[in-house]
N, C-alpha and C positions, 0 to 999 in steps of 0.2 A: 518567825513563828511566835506565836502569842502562847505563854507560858500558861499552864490549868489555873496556875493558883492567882493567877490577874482576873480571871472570870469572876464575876458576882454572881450568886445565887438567893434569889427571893422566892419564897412560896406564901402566897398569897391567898387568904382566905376571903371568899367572896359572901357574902351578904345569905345569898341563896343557898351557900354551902358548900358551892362547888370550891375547887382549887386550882389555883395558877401557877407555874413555876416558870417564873424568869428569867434567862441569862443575861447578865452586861457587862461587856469589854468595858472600860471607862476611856481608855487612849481612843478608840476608834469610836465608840461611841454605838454601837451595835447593839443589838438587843434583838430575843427571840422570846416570844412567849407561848406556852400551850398552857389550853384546859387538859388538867392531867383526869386519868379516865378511873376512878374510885375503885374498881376492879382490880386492876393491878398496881403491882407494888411498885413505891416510887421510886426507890431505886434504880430499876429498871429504865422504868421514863426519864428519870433523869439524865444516866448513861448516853438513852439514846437521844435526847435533845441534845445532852452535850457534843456527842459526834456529828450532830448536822451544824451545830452553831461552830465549832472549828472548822468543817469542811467551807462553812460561809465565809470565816474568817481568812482561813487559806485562798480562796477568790479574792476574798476584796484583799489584800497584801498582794496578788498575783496583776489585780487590773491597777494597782497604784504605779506598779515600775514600770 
């Protein structure tokens, strides 16, 4: 299982204003990104990006053995 603190976090500021937040493994080389939605706070979005990008994480370590 791929430790939190291995995760990269980028938020990226787009030209139009909008905002990006990226996750990347660097061992596995994965990456997830969303337009996070200005409404809500990012923390939140965060959290829950982070739980889908481990639950991807946990598949692809699952389909490798």
């Amino acid at each position: 299982m791929v430790a939190r603190e291995n995760i990269h976090f980028d938020l990226i500021k787009l030209v139009s204003g909008e905002r990006l937040l990226r996750l990347t493994e660097p061992t596995s080389g994965l990456s997830l990104e969303k337009k996070l939605a200005p409404e809500d706070a990012v923390v939140r979005q965060k959290e829950k990006l982070l739980r889908a990008f481990e639950a991807a994480l946990a598949r692809l370590e699952v389909a490798a053995t």
